[in-house]
LUMRO-964673 format. One line per field, with one value per residue (C-alpha): x, y, z; residue number from 1. Coordinates in Angstrom, 1 decimal. Example, Ala and Ser with C-alpha at 12.3 -4.5 7.8 and 13.67 -1.06 7.14 Angstrom:
BEGIN
xx	[12.3_13.7]
yy	[-4.5_-1.1]
zz	[7.8_7.1]
seq	[1_2]
END
This chain:
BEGIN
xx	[66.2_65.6_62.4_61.6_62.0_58.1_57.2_60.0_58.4_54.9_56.4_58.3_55.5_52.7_55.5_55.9_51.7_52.0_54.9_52.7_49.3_51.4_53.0_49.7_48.3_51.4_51.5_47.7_47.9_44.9_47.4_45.4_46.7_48.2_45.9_46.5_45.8_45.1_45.5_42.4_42.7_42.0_42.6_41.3_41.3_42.2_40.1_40.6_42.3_41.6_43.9_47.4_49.3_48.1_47.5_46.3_46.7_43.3_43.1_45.2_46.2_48.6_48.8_50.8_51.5_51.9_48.9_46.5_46.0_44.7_46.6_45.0_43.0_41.5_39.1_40.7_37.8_37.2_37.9_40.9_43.0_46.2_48.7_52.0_51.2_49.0_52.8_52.6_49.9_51.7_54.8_53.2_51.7_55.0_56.4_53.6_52.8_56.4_59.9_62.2_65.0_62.6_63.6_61.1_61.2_59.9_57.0_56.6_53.8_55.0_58.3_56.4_54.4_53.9_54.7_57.9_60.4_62.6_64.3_63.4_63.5_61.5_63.3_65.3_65.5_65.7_65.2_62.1_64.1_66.1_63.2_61.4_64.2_63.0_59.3_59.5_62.9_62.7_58.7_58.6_55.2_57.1_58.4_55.1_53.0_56.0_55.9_52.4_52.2_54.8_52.8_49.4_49.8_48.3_48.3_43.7_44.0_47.0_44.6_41.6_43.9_45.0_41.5_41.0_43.6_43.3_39.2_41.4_43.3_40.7_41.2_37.3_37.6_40.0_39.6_42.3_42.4_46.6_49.3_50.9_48.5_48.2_44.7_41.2_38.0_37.7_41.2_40.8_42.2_41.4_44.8_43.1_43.3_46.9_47.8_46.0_48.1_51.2_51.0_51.3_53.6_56.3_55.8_58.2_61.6_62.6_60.2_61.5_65.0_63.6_62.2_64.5_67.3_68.4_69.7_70.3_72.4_72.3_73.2_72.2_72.2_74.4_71.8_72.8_70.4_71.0_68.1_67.1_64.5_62.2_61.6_63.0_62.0_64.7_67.4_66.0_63.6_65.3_64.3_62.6_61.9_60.7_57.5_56.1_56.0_52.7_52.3_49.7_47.8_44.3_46.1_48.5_51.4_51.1_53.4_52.8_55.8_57.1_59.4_61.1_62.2_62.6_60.8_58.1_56.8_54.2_52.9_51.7_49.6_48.9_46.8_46.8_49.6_50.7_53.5_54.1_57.7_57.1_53.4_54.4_57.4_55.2_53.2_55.6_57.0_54.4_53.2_56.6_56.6_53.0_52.7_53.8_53.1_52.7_53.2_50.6_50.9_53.3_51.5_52.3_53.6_52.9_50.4_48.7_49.0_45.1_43.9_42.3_39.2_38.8_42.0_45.3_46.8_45.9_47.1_48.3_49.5_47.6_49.1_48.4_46.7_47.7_50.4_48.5_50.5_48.4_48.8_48.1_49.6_52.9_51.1_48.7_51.1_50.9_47.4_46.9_45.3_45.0_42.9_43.0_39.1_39.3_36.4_37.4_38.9_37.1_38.7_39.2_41.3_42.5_46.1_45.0_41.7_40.6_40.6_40.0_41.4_43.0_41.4_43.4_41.6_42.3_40.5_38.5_37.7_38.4_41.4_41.9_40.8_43.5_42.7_44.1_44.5_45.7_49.5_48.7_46.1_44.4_42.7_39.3_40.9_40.3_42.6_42.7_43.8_46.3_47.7_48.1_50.0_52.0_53.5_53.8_55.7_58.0_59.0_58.7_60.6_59.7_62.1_60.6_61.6_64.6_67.5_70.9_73.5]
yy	[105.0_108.5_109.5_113.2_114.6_115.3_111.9_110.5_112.9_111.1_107.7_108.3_110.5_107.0_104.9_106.6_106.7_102.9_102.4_104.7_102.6_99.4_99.9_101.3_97.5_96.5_98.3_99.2_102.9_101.1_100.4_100.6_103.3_102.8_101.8_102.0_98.5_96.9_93.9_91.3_88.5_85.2_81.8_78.7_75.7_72.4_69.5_67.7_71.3_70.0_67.1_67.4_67.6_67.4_71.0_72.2_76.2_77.5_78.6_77.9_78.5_77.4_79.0_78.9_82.3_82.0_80.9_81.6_78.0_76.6_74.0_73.7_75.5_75.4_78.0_79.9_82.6_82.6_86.4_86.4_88.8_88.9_90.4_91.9_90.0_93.7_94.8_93.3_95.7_98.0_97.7_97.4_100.2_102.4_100.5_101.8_104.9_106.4_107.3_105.1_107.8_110.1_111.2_110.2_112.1_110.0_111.7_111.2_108.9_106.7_105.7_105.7_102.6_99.4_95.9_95.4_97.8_99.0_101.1_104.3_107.0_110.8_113.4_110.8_111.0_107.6_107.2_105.2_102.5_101.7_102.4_99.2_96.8_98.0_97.7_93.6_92.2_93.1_94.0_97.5_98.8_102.1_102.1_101.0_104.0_106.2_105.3_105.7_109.3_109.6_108.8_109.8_112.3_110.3_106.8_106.5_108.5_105.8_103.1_103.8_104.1_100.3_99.3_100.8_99.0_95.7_95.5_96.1_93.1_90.9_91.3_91.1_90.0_92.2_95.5_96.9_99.9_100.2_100.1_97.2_95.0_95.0_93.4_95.2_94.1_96.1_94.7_91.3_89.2_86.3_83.5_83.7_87.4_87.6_85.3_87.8_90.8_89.2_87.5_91.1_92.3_89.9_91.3_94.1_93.1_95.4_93.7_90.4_91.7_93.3_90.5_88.1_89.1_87.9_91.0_94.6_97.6_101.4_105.0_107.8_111.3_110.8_107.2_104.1_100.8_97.0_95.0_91.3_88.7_87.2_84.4_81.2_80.0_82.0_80.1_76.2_76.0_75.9_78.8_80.5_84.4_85.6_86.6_88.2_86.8_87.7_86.4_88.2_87.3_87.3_85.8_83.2_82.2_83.2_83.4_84.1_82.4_82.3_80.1_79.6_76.8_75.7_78.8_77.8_80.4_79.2_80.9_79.6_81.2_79.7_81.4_80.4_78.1_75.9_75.5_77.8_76.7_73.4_73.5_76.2_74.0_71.5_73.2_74.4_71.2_69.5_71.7_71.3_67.8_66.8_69.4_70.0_73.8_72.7_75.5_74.7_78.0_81.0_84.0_83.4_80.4_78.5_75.8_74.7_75.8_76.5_76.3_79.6_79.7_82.3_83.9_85.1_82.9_79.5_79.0_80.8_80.1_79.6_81.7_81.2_84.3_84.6_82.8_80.0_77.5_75.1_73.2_69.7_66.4_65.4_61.8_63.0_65.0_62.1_62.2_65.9_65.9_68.7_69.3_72.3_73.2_75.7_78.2_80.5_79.7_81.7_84.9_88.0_87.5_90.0_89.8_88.8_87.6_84.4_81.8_78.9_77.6_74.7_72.4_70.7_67.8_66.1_62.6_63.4_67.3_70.7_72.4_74.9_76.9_79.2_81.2_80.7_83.7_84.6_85.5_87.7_89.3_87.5_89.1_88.2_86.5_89.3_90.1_93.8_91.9_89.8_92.4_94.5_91.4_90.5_94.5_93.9_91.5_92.9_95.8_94.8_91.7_90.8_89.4_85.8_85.9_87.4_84.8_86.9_85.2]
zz	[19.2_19.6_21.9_22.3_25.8_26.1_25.2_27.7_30.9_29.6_30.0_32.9_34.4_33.4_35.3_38.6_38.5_38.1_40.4_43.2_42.6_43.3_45.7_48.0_46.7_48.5_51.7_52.7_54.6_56.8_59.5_63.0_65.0_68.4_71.2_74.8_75.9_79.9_80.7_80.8_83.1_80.9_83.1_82.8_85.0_84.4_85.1_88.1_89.5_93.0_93.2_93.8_96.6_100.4_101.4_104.8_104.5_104.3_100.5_97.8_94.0_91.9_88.4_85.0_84.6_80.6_79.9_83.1_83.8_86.9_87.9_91.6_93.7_97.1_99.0_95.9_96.1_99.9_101.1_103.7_105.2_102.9_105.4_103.8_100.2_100.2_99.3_95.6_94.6_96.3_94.8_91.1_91.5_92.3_89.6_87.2_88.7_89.8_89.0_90.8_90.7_92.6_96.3_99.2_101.9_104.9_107.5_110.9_110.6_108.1_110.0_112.9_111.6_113.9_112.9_110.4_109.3_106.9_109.5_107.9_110.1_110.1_107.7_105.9_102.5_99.8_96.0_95.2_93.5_96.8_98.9_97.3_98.2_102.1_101.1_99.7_101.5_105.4_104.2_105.8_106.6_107.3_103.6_103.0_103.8_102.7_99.2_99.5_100.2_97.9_94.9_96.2_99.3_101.9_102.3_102.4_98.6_97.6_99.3_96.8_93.5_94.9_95.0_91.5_89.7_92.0_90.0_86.3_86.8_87.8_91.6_92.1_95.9_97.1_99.1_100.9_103.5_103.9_101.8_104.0_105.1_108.8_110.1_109.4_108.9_105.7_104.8_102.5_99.2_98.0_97.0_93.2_93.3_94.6_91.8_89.4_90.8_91.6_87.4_86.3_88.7_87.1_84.0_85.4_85.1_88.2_90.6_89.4_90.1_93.5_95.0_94.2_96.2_99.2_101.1_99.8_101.0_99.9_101.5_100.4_101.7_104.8_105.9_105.0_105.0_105.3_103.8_104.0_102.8_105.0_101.9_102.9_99.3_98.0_99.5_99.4_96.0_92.5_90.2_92.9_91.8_95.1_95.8_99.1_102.1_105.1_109.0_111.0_114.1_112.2_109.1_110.2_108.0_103.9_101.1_97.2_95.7_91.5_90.4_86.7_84.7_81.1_80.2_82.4_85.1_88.0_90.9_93.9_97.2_100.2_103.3_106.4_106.0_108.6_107.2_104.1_103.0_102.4_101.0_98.6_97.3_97.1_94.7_92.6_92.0_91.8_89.0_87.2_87.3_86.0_83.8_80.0_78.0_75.2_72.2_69.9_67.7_66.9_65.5_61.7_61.6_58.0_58.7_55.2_51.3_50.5_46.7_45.6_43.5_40.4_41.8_40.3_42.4_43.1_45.8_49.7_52.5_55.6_58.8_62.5_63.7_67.1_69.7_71.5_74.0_76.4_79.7_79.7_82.0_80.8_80.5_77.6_75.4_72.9_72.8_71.5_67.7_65.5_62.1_60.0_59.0_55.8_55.5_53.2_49.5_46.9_46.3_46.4_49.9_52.0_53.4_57.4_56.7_58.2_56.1_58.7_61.8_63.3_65.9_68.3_70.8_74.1_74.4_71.7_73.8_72.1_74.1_71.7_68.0_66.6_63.7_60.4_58.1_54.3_54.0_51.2_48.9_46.6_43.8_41.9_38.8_35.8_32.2_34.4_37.8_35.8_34.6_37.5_38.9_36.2_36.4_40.2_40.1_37.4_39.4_43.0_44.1_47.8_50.3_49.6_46.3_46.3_46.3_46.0_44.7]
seq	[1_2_3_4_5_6_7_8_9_10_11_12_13_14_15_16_17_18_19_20_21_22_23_24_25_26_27_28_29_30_31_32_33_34_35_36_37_38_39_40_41_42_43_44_45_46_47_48_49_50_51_52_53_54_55_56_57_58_59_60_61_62_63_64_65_66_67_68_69_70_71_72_73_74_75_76_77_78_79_80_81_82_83_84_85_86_87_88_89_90_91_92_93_94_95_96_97_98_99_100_101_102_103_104_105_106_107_108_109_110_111_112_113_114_115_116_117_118_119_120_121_122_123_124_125_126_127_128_129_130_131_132_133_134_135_136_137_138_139_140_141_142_143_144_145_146_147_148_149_150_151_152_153_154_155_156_157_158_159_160_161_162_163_164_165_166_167_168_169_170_171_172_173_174_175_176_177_178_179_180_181_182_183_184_185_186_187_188_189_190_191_192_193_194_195_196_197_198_199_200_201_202_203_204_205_206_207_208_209_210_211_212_213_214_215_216_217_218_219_220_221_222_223_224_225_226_227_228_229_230_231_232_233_234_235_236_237_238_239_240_241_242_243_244_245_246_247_248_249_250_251_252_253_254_255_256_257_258_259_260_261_262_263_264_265_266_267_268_269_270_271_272_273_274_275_276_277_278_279_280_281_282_283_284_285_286_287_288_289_290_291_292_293_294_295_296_297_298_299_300_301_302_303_304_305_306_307_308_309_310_311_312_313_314_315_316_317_318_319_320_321_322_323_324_325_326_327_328_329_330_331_332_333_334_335_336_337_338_339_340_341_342_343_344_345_346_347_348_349_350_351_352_353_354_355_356_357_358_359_360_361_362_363_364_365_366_367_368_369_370_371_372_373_374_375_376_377_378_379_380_381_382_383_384_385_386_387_388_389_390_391_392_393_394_395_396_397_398_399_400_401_402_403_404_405]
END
């Protein structure tokens, strides 16, 4: 059949309008532009956080870093000086703030620092990156205050930008006046707030790498330096990541310790320790052992088929809206119920929107309410609609329904 050029240019030109309007029903431009996000601190404490093991250190914490969960606590909130665990912040903060292939000259009054050393000495020269293996291993106060006027000129301006970023993570007890954590009245922590810092610390895989090692050697510019944990932890607890060990006069024996195992990640504190080895291990384990995460949603997983009312479609799936896991006692995984409440089922439904959630229930207690949202748009059911739909689906085939052969 012959059609006139003209005529095809109209069809083809109606087509490509059609094609266009489609395909914008398809793909919403309404995308939410990129937002610079900080971390919130969420935790939550289990009940009956204080039992556990037999612990005499002054304060402390043990939390599941996936979820913020409490396992234990004790004196979790009393201020206390936090000796060389000050080096966490310190070290996240040249993780965040610096460029680890950047040369640090050392001063005279950073090597000249009393109390532990990196063995850094005035005029020497050291990349960042090596220079943190001699802040956490040995626990160098001299590398310390050096990387501290590295990133902020003197160590008091460095000091207040530590303070700054301890109160964005949560760190509401904490003040610090060095970059190493030598005694001073001003100087203080709390073992909840060092689990706060020290839970976003190991989001950085070189920090994990850092302070998981057991010794360390580099050279650079004619020096050459031999590093070593003071961690026992490292060499004596399965899965052990680090984290940073303190002993001070004022402060007595303290350790923030991580371990990792089945995809499980806990952190434990102790103050005032009197003995800090074995009460942190007992912690850990103890936290492995009783407790269960249990993963109760991934972000759009398919958890219900929903019947539409005066819809082109009858029916759509119900998505989770976010990732949720939970902590509970290994002896009441059994005992977890869930029931899927439906709000929404009249359309028109947006692709996202929530249409319900699901309820899950300890002992008859609500642990946790996850969203449930539409998988796709559903339209108000009219002959126009229809249409629209019908010619959708005649010209765009979506991955789900695609079956090659």
């Amino acid at each position: 059949m012959y059609i006139p050029r003209g005529r095809l240019i109209q069809i083809s030109t109606i087509l490509f309008i059609v094609l266009a309007i489609l395909l914008i029903f398809r793909f919403p431009q309404n995308r939410p532009a990129w937002i610079a996000t900080y971390w919130e601190p969420e935790f939550d404490y289990l009940p009956d956080y204080t039992k556990g093991p037999v612990i005499k250190a002054q304060s402390a914490v043990l939390l599941e870093a996936t979820t913020g969960t409490i396992l234990y606590a004790k004196n979790e909130h009393v201020r206390r000086p936090p000796t060389s665990t000050t080096k966490i912040l310190t070290a996240l903060m040249a993780f965040e703030g610096g460029r680890l292939e950047d040369i640090v000259s050392i001063s005279r009054q950073a090597a000249g620092t009393r109390g532990s050393t990196a063995r850094i000495s005035s005029k020497q020269r050291i990349p960042l990156g090596e220079l943190m293996y001699g802040l956490l291993l040995p626990s160098g106060n001299d590398a310390a205050v050096a990387i501290a006027e590295h990133l902020s000129g003197t160590e008091a301006d460095f000091t207040e930008k530590m303070n700054a970023r301890a109160r964005e993570l949560g760190a509401l007890n904490t003040h610090f006046v060095n970059a190493h954590g030598l005694d001073h009245p001003n100087h203080y922590s709390t073992a909840f707030d060092l689990a706060m810092i020290t839970k976003v610390a190991l989001l950085y895989p070189t920090f994990v790498e850092t302070v998981g090692q057991t010794q360390h050697s580099t050279e650079f510019d004619g020096s050459k330096w031999q590093w070593s944990t003071t961690n026992q932890l490292l060499f004596s607890f399965e899965g052990a990541l680090g984290v940073k060990t303190g002993t001070t006069g004022g402060a007595g024996h303290c350790l923030v310790a991580a371990a990792a195992r089945d995809g499980r990640l806990l952190i434990s504190v102790v103050l005032a320790s009197p003995n800090r080895w074995y009460e942190s291990a007992s912690l850990l384990e103890y936290g492995f052992k009783e407790f269960h995460l249990m993963p109760l949603a991934q972000k759009g997983q398919d958890f219900a088929i929903v019947t539409v009312k005066g819809g082109v479609h009858q029916t759509i799936q119900a998505l989770a809206g976010e990732t949720h896991h939970k902590v509970v006692r290994d002896a009441d995984v059994d005992d977890i119920r869930s029931q899927i409440i439906i709000s929404k089922i009249t359309a028109p439904i947006r692709r996202g929107q929530k249409i319900g959630e699901i309820r899950y229930t300890l002992h008859g207690e609500l642990i946790a309410q996850i969203p449930l949202t539409a998988a796709n748009n559903v339209y108000r059911f009219t002959l126009f609609n229809k249409l629209l739909d019908s010619i959708r689906k005649f010209f765009i085939i979506s991955p789900k329904e695609y079956n090659p052969p």
